[in-house]
C-alpha positions, 0 to 999 in steps of 0.5 A: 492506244494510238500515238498522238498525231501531229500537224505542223506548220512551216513559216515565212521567212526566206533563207531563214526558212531553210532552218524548217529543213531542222525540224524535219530531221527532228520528225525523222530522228523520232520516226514520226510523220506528220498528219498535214503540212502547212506552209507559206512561202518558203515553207510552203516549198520546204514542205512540199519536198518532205510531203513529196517523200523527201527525208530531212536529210535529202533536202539538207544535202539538196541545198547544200549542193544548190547553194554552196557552188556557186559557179552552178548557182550562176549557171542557174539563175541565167536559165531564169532569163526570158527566152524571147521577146514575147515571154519577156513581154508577157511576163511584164516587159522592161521592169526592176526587180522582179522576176518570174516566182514561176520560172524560178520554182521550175529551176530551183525545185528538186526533181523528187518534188511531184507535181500535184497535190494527189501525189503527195505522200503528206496532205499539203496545205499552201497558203498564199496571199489573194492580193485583190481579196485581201486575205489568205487562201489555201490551196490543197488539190490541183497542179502543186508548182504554180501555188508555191510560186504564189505562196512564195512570191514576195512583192517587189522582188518576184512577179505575181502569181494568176492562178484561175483568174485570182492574182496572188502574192506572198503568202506571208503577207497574210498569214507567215506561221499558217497554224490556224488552219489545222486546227482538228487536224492532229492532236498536237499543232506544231509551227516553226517561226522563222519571220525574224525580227528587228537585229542590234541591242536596245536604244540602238538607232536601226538603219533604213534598210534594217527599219525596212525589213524590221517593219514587215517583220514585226507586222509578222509577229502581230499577225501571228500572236494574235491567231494564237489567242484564238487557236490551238498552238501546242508549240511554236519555236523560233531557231535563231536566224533572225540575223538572215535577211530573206535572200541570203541563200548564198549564207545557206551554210550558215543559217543550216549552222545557226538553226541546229539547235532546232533540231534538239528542240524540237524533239524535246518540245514534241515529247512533252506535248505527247505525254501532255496528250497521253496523260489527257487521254488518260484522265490525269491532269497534264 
């Protein structure tokens, strides 16, 4: 009898979804594989490394060494400025904030990365926002690097994304923990939540700025609880990381720190979701 499959789903969150490099280390400490990766915005990044034939291990090395020096970490984001006069232009001209998804993908993106969906060791689903359509959409064939700019560009701080003549925004915005669509894909749905929540004890006044990034955050949490009425979900772990804002790479070491416990979890989570599926498979009640 074969070993029950899983499909995983990796979550929005930014820097807190460093905490999926976690899970990954869970998969490899018990040698299993992932039948599909799903993942919007940086887990839709973090998926395509380990798809790519990345281990958990490499990628916490690989953004340990990213973001812990921050003298490269500067030598970086200078080379995300615009060359000349008609990039500069082309990519929007004199605004604030936003910068090119697409550039930074390019700079920050480890060389192990392919760069097309038929390379990858893993099937990838990358879920990104169709802005004008007003909906998710998955890619899964064609050119890799242009849809994680689009799964991961979170509005007001990065650019849009074209690709084919659809504009695309963040993918969380629509769909933040993309389980729903790997239902009949493995026997086991796995997602890791990393969308965060309102911070401080209750009847505390939050702040603006903490109402701000609370207020995306709880529309997260809606979208999520109400797919897991209609879909399977076996199980969905939330690593302790909701006190990280979505930029705050420069706290890598810390959120990687604060999301261990994950990795324990996680295992125990998928060893009891796989007797549940043997025991099923065997006519006893799970």
């Amino acid at each position: 009898m074969s070993e029950p499959t899983v499909a995983l789903a990796l979550g929005a969150g930014g820097a807190r979804g460093l905490a999926h490099i976690r899970a990954l280390q869970a998969l490899d400490d018990l040698g299993l594989k992932p039948a599909v990766i799903a993942g919007s915005s940086i887990g839709a990044i973090i998926g395509a490394g380990y798809a790519s034939g990345m281990s958990g291990d490499d990628m916490h090395a690989y953004v340990r060494e990213r973001f812990e020096n921050r003298f490269e970490l500067l030598a970086s984001l200078w080379k995300l400025r615009p060359q000349d006069v008609l990039r500069f232009m082309a990519e929007g001209g004199l605004r604030l904030g936003e910068i090119s998804i697409e550039r930074v993908i390019d700079v920050f993106l480890p060389d192990q990365v392919v760069r097309d969906f038929s390379e990858l060791k893993i099937p990838l689903h990358v879920v990104a926002t169709d802005y004008y359509a007003q909906r998710d959409h998955v890619f899964r064939s064609g050119a890799l690097r242009p849809t994680l700019a689009a799964s991961a560009a979170i509005p007001a701080v990065f650019l849009p994304v074209k690709i084919g003549g659809e504009i695309y925004v963040d993918g969380g915005m629509t769909n933040p923990a993309p389980f729903d669509i790997l239902g009949g894909h493995a026997d086991i749905i796995a997602a890791i939540d990393v969308s965060g929540g309102p911070q401080g004890g209750r009847g505390t006044r939050p702040g603006k700025v903490d109402m701000m990034y609370a207020s995306t955050q709880l529309m997260q949490h809606a979208i999520i609880a109400a797919k897991a009425e209609n879909h399977q979900l076996d199980i969905c772990l939330r690593p302790d990381v909701g006190r990280f804002r979505a930029l705050d790479f420069l706290r890598t070491e810390s959120v990687l720190t604060a999301s261990l416990p994950l990795r324990d979890e996680f295992k125990r989570a998928l060893g009891a979701a796989m007797e549940n599926v043997i025991k099923c498979r065997n006519g006893s009640p799970a």
